[in-house]
mmCIF file of the N, C-alpha and C atoms, coordinates in Angstrom:
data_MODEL
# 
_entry.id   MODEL 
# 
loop_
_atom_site.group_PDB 
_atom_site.id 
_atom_site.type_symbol 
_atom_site.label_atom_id 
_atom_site.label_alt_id 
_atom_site.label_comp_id 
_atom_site.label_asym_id 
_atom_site.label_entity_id 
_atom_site.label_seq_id 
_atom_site.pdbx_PDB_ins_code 
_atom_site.Cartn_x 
_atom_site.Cartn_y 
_atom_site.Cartn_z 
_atom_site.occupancy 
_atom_site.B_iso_or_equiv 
_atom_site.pdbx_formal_charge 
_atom_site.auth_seq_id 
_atom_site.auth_comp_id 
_atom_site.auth_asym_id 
_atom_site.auth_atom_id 
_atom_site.pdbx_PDB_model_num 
ATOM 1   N N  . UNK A 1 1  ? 195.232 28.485 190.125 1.00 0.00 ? 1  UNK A N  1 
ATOM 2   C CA . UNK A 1 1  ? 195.627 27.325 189.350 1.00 0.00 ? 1  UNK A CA 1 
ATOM 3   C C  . UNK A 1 1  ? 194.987 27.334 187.957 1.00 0.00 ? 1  UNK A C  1 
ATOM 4   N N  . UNK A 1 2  ? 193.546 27.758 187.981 1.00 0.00 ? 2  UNK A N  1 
ATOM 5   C CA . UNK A 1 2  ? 193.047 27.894 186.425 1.00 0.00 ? 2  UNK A CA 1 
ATOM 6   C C  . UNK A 1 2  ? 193.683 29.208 185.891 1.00 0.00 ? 2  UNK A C  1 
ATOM 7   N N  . UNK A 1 3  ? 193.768 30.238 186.197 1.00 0.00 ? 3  UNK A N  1 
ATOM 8   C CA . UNK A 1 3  ? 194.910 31.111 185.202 1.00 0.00 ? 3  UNK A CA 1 
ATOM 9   C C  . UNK A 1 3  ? 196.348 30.405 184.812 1.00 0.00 ? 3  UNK A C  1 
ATOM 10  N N  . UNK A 1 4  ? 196.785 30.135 185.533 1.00 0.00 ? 4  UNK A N  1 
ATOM 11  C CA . UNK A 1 4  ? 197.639 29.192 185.377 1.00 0.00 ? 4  UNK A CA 1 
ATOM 12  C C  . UNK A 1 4  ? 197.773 28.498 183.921 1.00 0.00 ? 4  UNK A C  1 
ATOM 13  N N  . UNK A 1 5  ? 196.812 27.669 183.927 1.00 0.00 ? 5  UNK A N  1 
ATOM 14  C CA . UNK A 1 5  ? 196.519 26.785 183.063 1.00 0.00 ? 5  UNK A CA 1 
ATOM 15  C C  . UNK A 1 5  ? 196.197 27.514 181.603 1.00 0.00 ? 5  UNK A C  1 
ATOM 16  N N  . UNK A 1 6  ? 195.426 28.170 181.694 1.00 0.00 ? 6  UNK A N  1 
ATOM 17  C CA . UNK A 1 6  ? 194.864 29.462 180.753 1.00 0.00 ? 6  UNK A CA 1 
ATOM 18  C C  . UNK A 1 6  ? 196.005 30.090 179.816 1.00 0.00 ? 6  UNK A C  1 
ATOM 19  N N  . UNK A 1 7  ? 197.241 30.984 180.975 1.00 0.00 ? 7  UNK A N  1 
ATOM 20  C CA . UNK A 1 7  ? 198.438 30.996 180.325 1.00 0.00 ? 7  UNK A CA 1 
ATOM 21  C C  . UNK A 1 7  ? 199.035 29.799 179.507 1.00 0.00 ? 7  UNK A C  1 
ATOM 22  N N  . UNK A 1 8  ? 199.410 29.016 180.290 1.00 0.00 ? 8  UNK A N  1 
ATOM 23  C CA . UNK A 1 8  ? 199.911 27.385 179.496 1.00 0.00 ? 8  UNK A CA 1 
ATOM 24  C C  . UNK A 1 8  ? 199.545 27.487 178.494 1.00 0.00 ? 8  UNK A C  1 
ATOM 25  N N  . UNK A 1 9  ? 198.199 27.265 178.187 1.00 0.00 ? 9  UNK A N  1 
ATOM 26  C CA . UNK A 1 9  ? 197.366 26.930 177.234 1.00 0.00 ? 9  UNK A CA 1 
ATOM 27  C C  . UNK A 1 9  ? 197.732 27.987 176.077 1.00 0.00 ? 9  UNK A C  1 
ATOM 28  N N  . UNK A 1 10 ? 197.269 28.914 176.229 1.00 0.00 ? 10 UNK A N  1 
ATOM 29  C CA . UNK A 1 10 ? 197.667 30.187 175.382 1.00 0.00 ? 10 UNK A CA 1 
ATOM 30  C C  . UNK A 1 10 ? 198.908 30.688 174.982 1.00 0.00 ? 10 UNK A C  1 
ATOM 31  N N  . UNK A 1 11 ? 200.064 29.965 175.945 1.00 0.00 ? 11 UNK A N  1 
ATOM 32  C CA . UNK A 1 11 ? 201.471 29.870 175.279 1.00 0.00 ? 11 UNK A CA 1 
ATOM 33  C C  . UNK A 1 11 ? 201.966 29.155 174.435 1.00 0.00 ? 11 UNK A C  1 
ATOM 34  N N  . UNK A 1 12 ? 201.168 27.851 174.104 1.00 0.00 ? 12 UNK A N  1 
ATOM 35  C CA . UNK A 1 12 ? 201.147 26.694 173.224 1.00 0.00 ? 12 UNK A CA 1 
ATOM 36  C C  . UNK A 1 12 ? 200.707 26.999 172.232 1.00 0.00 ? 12 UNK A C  1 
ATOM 37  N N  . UNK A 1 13 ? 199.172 27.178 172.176 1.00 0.00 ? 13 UNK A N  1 
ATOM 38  C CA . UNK A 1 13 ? 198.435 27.640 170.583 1.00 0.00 ? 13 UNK A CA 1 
ATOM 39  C C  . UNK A 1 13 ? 199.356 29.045 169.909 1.00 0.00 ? 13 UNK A C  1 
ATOM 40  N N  . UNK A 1 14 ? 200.062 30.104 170.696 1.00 0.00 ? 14 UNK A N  1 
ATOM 41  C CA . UNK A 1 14 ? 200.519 30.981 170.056 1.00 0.00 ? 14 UNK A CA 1 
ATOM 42  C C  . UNK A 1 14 ? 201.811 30.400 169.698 1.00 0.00 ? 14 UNK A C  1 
ATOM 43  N N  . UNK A 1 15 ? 202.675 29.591 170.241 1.00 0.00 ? 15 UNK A N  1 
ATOM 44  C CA . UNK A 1 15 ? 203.924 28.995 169.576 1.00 0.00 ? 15 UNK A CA 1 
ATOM 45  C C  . UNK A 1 15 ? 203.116 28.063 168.185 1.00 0.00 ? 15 UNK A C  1 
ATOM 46  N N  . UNK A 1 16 ? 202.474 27.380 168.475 1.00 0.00 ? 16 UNK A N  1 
ATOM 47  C CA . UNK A 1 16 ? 201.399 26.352 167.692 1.00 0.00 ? 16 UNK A CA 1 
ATOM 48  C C  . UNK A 1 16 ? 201.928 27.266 166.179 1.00 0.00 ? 16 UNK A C  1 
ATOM 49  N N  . UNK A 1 17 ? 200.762 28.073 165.991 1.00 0.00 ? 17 UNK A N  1 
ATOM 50  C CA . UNK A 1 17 ? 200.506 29.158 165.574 1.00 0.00 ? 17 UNK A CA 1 
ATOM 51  C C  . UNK A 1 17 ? 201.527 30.059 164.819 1.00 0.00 ? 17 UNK A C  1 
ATOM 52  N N  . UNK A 1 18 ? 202.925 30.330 164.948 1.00 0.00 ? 18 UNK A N  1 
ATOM 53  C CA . UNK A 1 18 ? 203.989 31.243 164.952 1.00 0.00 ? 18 UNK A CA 1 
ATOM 54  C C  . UNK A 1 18 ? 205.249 30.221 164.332 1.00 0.00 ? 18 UNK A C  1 
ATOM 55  N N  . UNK A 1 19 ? 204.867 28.666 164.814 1.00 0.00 ? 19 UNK A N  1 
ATOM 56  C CA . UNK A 1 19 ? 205.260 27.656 164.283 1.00 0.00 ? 19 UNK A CA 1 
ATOM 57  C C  . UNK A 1 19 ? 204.990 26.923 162.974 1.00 0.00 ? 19 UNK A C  1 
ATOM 58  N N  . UNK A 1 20 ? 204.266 27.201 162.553 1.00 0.00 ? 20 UNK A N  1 
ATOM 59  C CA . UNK A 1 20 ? 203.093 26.814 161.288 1.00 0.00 ? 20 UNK A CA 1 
ATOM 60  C C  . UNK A 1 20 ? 202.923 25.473 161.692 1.00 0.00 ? 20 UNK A C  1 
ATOM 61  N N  . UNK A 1 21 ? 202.594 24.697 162.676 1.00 0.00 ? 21 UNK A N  1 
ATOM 62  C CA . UNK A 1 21 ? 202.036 23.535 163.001 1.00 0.00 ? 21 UNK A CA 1 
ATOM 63  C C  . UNK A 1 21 ? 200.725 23.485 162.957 1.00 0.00 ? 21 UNK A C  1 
ATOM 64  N N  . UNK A 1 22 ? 199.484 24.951 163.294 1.00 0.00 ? 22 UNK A N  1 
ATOM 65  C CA . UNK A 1 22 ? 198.320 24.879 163.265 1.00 0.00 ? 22 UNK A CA 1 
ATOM 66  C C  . UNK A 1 22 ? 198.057 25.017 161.397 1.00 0.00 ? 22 UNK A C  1 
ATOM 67  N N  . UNK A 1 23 ? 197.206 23.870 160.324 1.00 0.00 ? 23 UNK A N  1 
ATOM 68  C CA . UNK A 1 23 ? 197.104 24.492 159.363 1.00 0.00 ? 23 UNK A CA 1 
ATOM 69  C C  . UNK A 1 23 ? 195.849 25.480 159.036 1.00 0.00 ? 23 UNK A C  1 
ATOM 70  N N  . UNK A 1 24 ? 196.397 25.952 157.990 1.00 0.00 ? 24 UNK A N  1 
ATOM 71  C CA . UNK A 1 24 ? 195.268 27.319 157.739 1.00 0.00 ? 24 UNK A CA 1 
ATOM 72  C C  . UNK A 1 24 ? 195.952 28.685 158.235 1.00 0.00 ? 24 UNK A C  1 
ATOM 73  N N  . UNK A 1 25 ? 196.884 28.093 158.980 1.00 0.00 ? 25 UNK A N  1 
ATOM 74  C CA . UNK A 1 25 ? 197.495 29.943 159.293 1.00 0.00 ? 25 UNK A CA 1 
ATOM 75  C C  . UNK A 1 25 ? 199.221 29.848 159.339 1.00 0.00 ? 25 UNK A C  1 
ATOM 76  N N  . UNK A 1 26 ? 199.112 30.964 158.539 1.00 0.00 ? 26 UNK A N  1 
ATOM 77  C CA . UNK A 1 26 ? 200.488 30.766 158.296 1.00 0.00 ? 26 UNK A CA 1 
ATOM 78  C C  . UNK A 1 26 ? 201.232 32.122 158.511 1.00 0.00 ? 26 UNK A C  1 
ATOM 79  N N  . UNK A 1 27 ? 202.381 32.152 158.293 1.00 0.00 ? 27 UNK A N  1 
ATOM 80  C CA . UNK A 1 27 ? 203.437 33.471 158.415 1.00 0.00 ? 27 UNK A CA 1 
ATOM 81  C C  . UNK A 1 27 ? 204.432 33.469 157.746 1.00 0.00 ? 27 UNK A C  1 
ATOM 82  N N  . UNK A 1 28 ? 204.866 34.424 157.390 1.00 0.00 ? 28 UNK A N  1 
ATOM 83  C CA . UNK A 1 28 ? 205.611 35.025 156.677 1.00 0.00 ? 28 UNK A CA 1 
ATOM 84  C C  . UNK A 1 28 ? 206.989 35.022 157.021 1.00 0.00 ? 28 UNK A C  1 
ATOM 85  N N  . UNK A 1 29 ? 207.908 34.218 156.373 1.00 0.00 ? 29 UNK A N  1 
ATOM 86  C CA . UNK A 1 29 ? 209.192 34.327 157.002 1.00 0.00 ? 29 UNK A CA 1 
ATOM 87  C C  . UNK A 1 29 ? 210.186 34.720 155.637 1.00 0.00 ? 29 UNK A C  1 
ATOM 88  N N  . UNK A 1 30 ? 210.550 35.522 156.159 1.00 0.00 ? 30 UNK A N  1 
ATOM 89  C CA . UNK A 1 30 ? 211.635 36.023 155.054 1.00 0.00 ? 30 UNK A CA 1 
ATOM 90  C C  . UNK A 1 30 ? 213.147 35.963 154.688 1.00 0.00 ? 30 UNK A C  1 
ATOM 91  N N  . UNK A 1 31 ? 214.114 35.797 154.169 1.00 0.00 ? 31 UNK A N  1 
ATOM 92  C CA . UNK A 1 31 ? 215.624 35.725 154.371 1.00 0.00 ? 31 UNK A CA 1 
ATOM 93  C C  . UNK A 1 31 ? 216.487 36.144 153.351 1.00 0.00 ? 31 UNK A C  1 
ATOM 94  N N  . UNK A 1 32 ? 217.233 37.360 153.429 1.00 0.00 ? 32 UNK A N  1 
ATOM 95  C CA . UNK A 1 32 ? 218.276 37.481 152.291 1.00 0.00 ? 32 UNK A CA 1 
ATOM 96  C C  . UNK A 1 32 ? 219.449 36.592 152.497 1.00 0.00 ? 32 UNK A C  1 
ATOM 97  N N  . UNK A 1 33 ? 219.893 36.140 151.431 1.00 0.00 ? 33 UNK A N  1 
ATOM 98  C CA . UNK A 1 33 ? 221.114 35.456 150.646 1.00 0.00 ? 33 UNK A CA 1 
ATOM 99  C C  . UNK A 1 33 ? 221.969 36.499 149.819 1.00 0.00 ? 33 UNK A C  1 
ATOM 100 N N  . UNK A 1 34 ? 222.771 36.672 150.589 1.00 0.00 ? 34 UNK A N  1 
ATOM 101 C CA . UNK A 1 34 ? 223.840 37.334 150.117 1.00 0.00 ? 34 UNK A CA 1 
ATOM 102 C C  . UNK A 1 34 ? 224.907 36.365 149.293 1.00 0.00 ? 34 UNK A C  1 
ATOM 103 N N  . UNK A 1 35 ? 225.508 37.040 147.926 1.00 0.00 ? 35 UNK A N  1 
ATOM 104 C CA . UNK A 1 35 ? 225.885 35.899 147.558 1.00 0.00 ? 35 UNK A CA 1 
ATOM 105 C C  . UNK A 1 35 ? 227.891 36.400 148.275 1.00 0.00 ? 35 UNK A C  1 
ATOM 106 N N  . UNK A 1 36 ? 228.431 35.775 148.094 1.00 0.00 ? 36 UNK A N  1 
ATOM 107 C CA . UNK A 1 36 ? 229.464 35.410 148.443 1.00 0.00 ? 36 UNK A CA 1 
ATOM 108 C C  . UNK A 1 36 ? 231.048 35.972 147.696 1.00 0.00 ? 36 UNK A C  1 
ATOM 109 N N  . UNK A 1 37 ? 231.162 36.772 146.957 1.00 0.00 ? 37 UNK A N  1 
ATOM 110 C CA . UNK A 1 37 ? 232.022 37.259 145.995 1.00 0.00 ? 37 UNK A CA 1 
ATOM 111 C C  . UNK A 1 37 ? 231.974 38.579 146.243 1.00 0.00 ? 37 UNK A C  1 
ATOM 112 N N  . UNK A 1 38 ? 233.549 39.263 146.211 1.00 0.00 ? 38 UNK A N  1 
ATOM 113 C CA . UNK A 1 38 ? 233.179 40.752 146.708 1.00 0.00 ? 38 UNK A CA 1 
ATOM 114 C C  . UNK A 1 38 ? 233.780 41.188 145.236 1.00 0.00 ? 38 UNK A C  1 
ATOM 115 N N  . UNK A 1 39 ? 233.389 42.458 144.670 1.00 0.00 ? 39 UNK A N  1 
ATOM 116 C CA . UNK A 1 39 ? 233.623 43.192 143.157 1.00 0.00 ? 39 UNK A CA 1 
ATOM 117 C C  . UNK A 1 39 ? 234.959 44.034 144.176 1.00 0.00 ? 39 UNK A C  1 
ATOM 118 N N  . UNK A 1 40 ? 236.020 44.094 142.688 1.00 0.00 ? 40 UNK A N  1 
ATOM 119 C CA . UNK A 1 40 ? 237.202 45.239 142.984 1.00 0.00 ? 40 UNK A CA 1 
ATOM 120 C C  . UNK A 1 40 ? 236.744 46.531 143.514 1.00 0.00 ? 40 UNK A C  1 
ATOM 121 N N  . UNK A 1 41 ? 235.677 46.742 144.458 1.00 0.00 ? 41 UNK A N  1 
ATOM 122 C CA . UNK A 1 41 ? 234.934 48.266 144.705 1.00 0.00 ? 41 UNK A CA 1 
ATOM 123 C C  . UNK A 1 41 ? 236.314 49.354 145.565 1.00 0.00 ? 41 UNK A C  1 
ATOM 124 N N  . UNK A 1 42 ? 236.466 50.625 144.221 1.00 0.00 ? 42 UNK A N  1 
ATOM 125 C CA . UNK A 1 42 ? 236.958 51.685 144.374 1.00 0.00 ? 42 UNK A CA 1 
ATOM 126 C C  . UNK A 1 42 ? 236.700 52.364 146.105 1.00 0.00 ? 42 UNK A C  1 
ATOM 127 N N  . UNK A 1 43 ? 235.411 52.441 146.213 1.00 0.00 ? 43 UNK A N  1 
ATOM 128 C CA . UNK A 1 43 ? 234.790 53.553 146.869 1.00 0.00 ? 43 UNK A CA 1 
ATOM 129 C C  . UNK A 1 43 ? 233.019 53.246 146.056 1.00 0.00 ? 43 UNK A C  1 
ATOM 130 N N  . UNK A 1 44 ? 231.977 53.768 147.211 1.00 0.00 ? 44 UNK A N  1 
ATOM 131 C CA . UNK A 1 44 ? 230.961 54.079 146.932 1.00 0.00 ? 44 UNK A CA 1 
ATOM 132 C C  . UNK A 1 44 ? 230.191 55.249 147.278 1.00 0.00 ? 44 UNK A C  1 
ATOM 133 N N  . UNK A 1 45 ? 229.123 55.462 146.458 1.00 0.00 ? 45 UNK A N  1 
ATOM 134 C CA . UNK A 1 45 ? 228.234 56.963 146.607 1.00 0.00 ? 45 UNK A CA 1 
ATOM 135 C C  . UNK A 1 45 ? 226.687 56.384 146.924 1.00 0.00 ? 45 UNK A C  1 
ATOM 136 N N  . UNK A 1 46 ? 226.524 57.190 147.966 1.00 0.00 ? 46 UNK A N  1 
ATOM 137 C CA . UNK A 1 46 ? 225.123 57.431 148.404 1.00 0.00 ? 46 UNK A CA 1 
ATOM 138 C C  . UNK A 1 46 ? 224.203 58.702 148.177 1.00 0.00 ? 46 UNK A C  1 
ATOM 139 N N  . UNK A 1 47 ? 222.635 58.454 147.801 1.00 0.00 ? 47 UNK A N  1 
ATOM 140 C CA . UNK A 1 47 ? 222.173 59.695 147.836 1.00 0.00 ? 47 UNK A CA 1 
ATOM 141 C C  . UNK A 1 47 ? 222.173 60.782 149.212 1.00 0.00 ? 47 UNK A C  1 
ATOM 142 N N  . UNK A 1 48 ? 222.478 59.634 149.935 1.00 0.00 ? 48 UNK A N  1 
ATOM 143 C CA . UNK A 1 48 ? 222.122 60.019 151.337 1.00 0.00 ? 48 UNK A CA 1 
ATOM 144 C C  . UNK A 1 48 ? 222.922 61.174 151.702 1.00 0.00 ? 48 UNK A C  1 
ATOM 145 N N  . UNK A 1 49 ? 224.392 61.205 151.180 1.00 0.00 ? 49 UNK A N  1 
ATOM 146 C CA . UNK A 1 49 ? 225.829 61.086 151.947 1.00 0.00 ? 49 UNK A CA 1 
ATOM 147 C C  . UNK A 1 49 ? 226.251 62.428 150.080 1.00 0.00 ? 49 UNK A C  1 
ATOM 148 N N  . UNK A 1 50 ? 225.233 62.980 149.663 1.00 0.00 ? 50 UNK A N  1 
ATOM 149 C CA . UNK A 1 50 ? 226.129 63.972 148.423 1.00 0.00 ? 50 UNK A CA 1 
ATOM 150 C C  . UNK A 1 50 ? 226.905 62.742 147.794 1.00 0.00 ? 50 UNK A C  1 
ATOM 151 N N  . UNK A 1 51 ? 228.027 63.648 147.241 1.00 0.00 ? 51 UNK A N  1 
ATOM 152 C CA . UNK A 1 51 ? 228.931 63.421 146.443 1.00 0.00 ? 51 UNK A CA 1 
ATOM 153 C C  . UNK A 1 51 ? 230.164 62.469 147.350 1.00 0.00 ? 51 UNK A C  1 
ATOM 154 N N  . UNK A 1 52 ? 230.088 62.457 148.536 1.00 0.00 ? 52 UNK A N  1 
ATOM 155 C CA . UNK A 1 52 ? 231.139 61.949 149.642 1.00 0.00 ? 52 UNK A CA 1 
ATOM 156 C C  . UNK A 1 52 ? 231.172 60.486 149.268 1.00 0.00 ? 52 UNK A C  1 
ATOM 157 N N  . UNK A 1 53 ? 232.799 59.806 148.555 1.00 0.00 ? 53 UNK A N  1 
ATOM 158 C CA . UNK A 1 53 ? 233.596 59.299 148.923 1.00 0.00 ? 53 UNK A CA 1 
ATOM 159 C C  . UNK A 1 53 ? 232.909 58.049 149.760 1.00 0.00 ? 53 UNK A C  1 
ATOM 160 N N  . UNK A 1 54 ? 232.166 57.142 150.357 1.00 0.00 ? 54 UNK A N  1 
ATOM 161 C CA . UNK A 1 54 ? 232.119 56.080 151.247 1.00 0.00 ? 54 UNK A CA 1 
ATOM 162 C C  . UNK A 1 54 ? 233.237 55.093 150.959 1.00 0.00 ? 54 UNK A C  1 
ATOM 163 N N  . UNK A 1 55 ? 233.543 54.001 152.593 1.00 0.00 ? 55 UNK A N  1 
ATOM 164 C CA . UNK A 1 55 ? 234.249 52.814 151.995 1.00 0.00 ? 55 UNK A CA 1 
ATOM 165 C C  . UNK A 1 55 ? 233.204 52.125 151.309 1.00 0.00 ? 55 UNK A C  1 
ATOM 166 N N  . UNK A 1 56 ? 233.886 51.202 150.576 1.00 0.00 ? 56 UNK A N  1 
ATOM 167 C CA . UNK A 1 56 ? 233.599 50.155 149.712 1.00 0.00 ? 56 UNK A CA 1 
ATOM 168 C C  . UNK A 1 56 ? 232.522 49.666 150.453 1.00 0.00 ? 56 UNK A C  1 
ATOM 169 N N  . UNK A 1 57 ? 231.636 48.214 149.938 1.00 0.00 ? 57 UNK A N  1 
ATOM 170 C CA . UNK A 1 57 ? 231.257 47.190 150.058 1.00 0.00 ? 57 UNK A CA 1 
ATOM 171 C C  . UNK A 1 57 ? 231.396 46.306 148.896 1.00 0.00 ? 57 UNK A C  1 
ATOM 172 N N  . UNK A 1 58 ? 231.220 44.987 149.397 1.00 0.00 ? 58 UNK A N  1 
ATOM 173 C CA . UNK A 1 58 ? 231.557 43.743 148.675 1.00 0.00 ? 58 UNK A CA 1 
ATOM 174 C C  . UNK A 1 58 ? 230.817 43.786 147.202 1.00 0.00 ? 58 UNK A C  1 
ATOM 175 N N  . UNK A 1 59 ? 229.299 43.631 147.617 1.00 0.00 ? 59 UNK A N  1 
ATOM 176 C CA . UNK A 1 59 ? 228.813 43.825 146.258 1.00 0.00 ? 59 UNK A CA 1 
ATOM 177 C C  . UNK A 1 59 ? 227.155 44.659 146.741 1.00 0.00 ? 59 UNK A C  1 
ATOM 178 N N  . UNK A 1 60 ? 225.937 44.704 145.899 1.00 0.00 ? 60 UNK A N  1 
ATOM 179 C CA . UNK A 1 60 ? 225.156 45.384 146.729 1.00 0.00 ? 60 UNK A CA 1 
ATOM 180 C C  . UNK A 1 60 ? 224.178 45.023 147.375 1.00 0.00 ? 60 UNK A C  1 
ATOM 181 N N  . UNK A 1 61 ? 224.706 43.530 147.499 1.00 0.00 ? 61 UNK A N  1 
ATOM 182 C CA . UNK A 1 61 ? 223.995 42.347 148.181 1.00 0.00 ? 61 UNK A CA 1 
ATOM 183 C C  . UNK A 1 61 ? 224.056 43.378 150.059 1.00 0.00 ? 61 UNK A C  1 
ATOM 184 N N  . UNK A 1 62 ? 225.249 44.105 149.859 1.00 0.00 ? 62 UNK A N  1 
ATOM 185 C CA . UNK A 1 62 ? 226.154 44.495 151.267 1.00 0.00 ? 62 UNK A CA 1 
ATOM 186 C C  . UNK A 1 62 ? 225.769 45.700 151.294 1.00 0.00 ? 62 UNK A C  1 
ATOM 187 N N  . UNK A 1 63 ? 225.865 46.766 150.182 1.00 0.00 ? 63 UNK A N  1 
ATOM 188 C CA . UNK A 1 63 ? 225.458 47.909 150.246 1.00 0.00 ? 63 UNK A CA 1 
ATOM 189 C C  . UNK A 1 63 ? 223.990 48.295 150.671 1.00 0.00 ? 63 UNK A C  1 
ATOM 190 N N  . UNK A 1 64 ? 223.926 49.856 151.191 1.00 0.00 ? 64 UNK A N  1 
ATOM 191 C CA . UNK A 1 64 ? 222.352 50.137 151.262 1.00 0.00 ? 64 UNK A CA 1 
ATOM 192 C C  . UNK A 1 64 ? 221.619 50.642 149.549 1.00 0.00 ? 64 UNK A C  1 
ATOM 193 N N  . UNK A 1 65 ? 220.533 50.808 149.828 1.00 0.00 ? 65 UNK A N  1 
ATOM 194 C CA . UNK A 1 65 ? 219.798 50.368 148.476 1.00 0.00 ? 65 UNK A CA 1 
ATOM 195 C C  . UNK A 1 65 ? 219.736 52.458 148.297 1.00 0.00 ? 65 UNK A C  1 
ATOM 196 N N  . UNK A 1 66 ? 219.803 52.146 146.567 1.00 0.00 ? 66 UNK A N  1 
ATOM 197 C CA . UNK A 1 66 ? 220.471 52.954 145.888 1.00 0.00 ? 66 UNK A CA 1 
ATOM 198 C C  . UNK A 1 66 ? 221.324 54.112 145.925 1.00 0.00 ? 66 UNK A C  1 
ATOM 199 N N  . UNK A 1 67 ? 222.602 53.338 146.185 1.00 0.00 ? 67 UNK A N  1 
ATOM 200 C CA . UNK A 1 67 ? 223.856 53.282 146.351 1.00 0.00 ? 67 UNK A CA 1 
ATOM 201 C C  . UNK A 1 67 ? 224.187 53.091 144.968 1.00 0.00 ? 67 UNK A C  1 
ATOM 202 N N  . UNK A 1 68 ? 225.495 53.406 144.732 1.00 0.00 ? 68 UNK A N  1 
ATOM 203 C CA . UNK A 1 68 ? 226.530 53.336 143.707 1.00 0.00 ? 68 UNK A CA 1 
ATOM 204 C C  . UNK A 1 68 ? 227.957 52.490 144.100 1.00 0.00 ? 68 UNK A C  1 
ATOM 205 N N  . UNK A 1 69 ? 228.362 51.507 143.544 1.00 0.00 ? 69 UNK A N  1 
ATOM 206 C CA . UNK A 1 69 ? 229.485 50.951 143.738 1.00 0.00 ? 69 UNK A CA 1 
ATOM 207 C C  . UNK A 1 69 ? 230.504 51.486 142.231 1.00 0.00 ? 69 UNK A C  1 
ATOM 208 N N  . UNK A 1 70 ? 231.802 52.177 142.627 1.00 0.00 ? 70 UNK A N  1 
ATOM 209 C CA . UNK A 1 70 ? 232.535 52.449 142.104 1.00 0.00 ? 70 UNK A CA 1 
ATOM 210 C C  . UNK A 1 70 ? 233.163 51.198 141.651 1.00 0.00 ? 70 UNK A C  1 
ATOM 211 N N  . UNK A 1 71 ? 233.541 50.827 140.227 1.00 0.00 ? 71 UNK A N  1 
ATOM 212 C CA . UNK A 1 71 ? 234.642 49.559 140.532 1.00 0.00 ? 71 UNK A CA 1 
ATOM 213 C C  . UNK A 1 71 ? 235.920 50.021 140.208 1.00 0.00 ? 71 UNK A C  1 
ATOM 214 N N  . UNK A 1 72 ? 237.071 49.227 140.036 1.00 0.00 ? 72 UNK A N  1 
ATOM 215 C CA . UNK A 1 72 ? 238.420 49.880 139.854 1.00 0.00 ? 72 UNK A CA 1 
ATOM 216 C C  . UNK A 1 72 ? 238.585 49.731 138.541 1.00 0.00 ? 72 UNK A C  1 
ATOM 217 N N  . UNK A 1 73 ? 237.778 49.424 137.948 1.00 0.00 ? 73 UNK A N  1 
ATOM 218 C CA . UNK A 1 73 ? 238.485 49.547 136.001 1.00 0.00 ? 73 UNK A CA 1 
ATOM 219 C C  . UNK A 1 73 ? 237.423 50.942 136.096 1.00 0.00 ? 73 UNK A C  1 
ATOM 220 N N  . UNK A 1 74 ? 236.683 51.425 136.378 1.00 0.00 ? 74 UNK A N  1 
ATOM 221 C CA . UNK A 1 74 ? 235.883 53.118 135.866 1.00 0.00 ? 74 UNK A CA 1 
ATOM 222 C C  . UNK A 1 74 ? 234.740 52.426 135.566 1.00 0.00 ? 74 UNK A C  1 
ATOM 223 N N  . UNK A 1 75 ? 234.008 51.182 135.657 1.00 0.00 ? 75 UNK A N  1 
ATOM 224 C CA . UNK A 1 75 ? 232.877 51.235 135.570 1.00 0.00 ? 75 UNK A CA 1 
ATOM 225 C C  . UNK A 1 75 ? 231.776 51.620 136.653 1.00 0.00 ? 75 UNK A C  1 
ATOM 226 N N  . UNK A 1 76 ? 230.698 51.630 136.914 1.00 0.00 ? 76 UNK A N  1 
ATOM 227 C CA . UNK A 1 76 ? 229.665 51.881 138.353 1.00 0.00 ? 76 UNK A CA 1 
ATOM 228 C C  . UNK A 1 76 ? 228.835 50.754 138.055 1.00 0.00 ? 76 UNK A C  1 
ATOM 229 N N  . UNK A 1 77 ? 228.047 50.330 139.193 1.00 0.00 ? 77 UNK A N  1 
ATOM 230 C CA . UNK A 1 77 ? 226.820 49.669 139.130 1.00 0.00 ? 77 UNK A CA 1 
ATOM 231 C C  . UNK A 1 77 ? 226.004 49.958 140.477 1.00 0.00 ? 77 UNK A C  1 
ATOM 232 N N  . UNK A 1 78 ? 224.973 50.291 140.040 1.00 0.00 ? 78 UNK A N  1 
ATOM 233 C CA . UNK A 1 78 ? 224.006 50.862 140.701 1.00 0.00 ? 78 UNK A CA 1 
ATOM 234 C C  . UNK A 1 78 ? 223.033 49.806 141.340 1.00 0.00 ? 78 UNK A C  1 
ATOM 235 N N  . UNK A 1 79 ? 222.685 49.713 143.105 1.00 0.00 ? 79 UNK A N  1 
ATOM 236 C CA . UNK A 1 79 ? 222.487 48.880 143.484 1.00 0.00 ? 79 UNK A CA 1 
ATOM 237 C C  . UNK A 1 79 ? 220.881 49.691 144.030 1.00 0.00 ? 79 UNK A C  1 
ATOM 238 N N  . UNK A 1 80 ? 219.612 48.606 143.196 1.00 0.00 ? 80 UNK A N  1 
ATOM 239 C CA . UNK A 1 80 ? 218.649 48.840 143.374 1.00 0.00 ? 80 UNK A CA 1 
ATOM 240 C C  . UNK A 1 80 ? 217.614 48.511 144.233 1.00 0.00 ? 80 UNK A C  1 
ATOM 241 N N  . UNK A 1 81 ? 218.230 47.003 144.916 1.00 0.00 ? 81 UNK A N  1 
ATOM 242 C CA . UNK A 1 81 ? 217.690 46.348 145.727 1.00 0.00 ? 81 UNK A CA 1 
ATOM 243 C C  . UNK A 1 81 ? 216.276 46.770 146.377 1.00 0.00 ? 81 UNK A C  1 
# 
């Protein structure tokens, strides 16, 4: 019954804790915002992937990081994220 309790106990202060309810300790929570608008994208290039052609993505909110988004008038923009 006292392990028991022990667990309990120690399941609380670590939610406590992970919750930022205890002050003085805190954590790190992070979140991308992608914004919402996709660019006319041709096709994109990766270093990863050579010279190869990928499909599109929206913008490089979507893409992996440094990537190339082709657009359809001949410009590029290079996604540094």
């Amino acid at each position: 019954m006292v392990t028991y309790k022990i667990w309990v106990m120690s399941f609380i202060i670590a939610g406590a804790i992970l919750g930022g309810i205890i002050p003085g300790v805190t954590t790190t929570k992070t979140a991308i915002a992608c914004p919402l608008y996709c660019l006319q994208v041709e096709y994109m290039t990766c270093p990863s992937s050579g010279a190869d052609k990928l499909p599109p993505r929206c913008n490089c909110c979507l893409a992996p990081k440094n990537c190339t988004l082709h657009l359809s008038d001949s410009t590029t923009i290079h996604c540094s994220k």
